[in-house]
Structure formats: structure tokens, C-alpha cells
C-alpha positions in Angstrom: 6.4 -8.3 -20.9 3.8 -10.5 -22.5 0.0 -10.5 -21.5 0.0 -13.7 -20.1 3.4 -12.8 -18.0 1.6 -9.9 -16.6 -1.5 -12.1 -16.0 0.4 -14.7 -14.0 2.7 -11.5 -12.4 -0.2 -9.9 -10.8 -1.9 -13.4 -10.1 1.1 -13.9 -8.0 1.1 -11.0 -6.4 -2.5 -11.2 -5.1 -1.8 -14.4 -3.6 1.0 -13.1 -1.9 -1.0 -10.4 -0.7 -3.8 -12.8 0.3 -1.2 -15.1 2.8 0.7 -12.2 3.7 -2.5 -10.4 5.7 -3.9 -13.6 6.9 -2.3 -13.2 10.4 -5.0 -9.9 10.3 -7.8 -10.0 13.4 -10.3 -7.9 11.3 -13.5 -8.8 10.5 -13.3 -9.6 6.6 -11.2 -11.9 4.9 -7.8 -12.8 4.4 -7.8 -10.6 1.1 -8.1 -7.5 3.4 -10.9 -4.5 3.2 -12.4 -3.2 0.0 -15.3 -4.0 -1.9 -14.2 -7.7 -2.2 -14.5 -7.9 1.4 -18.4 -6.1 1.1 -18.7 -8.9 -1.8 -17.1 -12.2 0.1 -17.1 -11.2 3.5 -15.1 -13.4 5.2 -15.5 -16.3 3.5 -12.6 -19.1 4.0 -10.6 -20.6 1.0 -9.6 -19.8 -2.6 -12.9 -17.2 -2.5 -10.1 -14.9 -1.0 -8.1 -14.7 -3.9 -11.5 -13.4 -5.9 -12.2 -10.7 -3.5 -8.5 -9.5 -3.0 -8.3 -9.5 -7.2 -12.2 -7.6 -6.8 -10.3 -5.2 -4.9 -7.2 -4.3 -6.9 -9.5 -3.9 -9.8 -11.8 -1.5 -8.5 -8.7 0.2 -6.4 -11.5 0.1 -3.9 -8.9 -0.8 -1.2 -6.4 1.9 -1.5 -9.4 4.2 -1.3 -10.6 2.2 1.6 -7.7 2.2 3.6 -7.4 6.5 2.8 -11.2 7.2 3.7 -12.1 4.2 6.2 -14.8 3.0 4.1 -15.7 -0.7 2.6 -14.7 -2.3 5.5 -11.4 -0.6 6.3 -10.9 0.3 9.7 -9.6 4.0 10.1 -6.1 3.7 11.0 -3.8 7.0 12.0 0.0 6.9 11.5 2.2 4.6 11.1 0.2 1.6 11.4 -2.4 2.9 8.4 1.0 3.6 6.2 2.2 0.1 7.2 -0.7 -1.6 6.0 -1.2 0.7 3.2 2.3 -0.2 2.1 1.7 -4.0 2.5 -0.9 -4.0 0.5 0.3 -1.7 -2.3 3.7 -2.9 -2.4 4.3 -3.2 -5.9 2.0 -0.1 -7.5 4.1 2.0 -4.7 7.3 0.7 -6.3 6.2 1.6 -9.7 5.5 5.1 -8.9 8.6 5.8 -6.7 10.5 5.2 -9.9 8.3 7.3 -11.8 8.3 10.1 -9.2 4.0 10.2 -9.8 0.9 7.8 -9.4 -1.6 7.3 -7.4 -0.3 5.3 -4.6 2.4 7.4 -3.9 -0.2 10.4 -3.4 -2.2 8.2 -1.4 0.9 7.1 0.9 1.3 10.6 1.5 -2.3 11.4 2.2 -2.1 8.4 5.0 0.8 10.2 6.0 -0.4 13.5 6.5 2.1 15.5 4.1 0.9 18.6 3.1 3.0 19.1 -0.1 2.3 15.4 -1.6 4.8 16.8 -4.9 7.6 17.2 -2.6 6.9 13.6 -0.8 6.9 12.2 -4.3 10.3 13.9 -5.1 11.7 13.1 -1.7 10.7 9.1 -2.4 11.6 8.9 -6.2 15.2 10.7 -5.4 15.7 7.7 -2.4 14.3 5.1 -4.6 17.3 2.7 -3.9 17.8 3.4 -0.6 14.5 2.8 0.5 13.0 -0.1 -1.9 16.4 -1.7 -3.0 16.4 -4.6 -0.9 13.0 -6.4 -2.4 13.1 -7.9 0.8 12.4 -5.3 3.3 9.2 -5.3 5.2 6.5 -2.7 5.1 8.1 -1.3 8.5 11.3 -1.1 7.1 10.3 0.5 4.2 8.5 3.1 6.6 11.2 3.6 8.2 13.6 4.8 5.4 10.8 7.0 3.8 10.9 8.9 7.5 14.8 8.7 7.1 14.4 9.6 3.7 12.0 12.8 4.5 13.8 13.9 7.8 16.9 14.0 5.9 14.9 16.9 4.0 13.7 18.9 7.0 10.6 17.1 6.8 10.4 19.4 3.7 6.7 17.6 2.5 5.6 18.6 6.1 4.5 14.7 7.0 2.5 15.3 10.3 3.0 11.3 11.2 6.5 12.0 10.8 7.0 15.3 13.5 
């Protein structure tokens, strides 16, 4: 893939991101928490696409979202891992197929597993069955990773998950 494909790709995708939270009653932006939110507040318009690309730079929103800081409201269970997935979509995809990265640790921090390895194993071996239809939403996707884990004894030992 060329540069200026990926530019455009990940352009895309923070749009997407943008309109795709914009139903949110929080008090930032449409581009969700993180430091563009600190940065743009909740400024209407275009600005939103800044701040949502400020905060897939910095990754400031995935740690946001873990820790409850930079304008991310603390969230427990399955709501936090909905919006976490929503939001990290695409990186989550990318490290399921991998079996490694850091928003698959992260998805398992937000969902309480205690052996994050064995969550990323769990994920990368179900890879099809949980991300194969592109157009699943972030509860369906949820809902398979339980599926997916349950299927294993709850073998990462997700607390969110029983």
C-alpha cells in the first residue's frame, strides 16, 4: 500500500470514527475523549476531525478510555469494551490477526482478564468468527469475543465475562 493510500485509509477512518460517536451525550466533541478533546473541547464542525486525528496520534484515547483520564469517563464492563472497540476498530483487527499489539492488551485490560496472552490467543485463533463480517457492530463483536472466551472456560479469566 502506497503512502498516500494509507494517508487517505486512515483519513477515512477517522471520519468514520468522528460520525459514528456523534450520537455520544458526553461532554467533548464528536471525535470522542483524549487529548484532542483537552485541545478542541467540544467545538462543532470539521475541528472534530483534528482532534479525533490528535488523538489517534498520541494513542491518548485508548489510554484514556483504560485509565479514565483526558476526558474519558470511567466505564466498567461491557459498555467501556463497546466503546473501546468502536473506537479502535481497525488497530483491534490488526492485532487479532497478529495474535499481539497493543489494543488487544488494552481490550483485555477493559475487560478485566488476568492472563491478557491467553485473551490474545483466544481472539487471534477466532479471528473469522468474530471480525469476519466487516459489518458487525461493536456489540456484536463483544459478543463473539465472550462466545469466543467461554468456549475456553473463560481460560484468560475475563472478570466482565463471569
Amino acid at each position: 500500500m502506497n503512502k498516500n493510500l494509507a494517508n487517505k485509509w486512515l483519513g477515512l477512518c477517522a471520519v468514520v470514527a468522528v460520525y459514528s460517536l456523534s450520537a455520544s451525550a458526553d461532554p467533548y466533541g464528536t471525535a470522542g475523549c483524549g487529548l484532542g478533546s483537552i485541545v478542541f473541547q467540544d467545538q462543532p464542525g470539521p475541528i472534530q476531525i483534528v482532534a479525533a486525528t490528535v488523538n489517534g496520534t498520541f494513542g491518548s484515547q485508548t489510554f484514556g478510555i483504560t485509565t479514565g483520564t483526558s476526558n474519558c469517563t470511567p466505564r466498567t464492563g461491557r459498555v467501556a469494551a463497546e466503546t473501546f472497540i468502536t473506537i479502535n476498530r481497525v488497530a483491534l483487527e490488526k492485532d487479532a490477526a497478529r495474535g499481539e499489539g497493543e489494543s488487544i492488551r488494552t481490550l483485555s485490560t477493559v475487560l478485566k482478564c488476568e492472563d491478557a496472552a491467553a485473551f490474545s490467543s483466544l481472539v487471534s485463533g477466532n479471528f473469522e468468527a468474530i471480525f469476519g463480517n466487516t459489518e458487525s457492530r461493536s456489540q456484536d463483536v463483544l459478543s463473539k469475543v465472550e462466545t469466543a472466551v467461554k468456549a475456553h472456560n473463560n481460560a484468560a479469566k475475563c472478570a466482565v465475562f463471569g
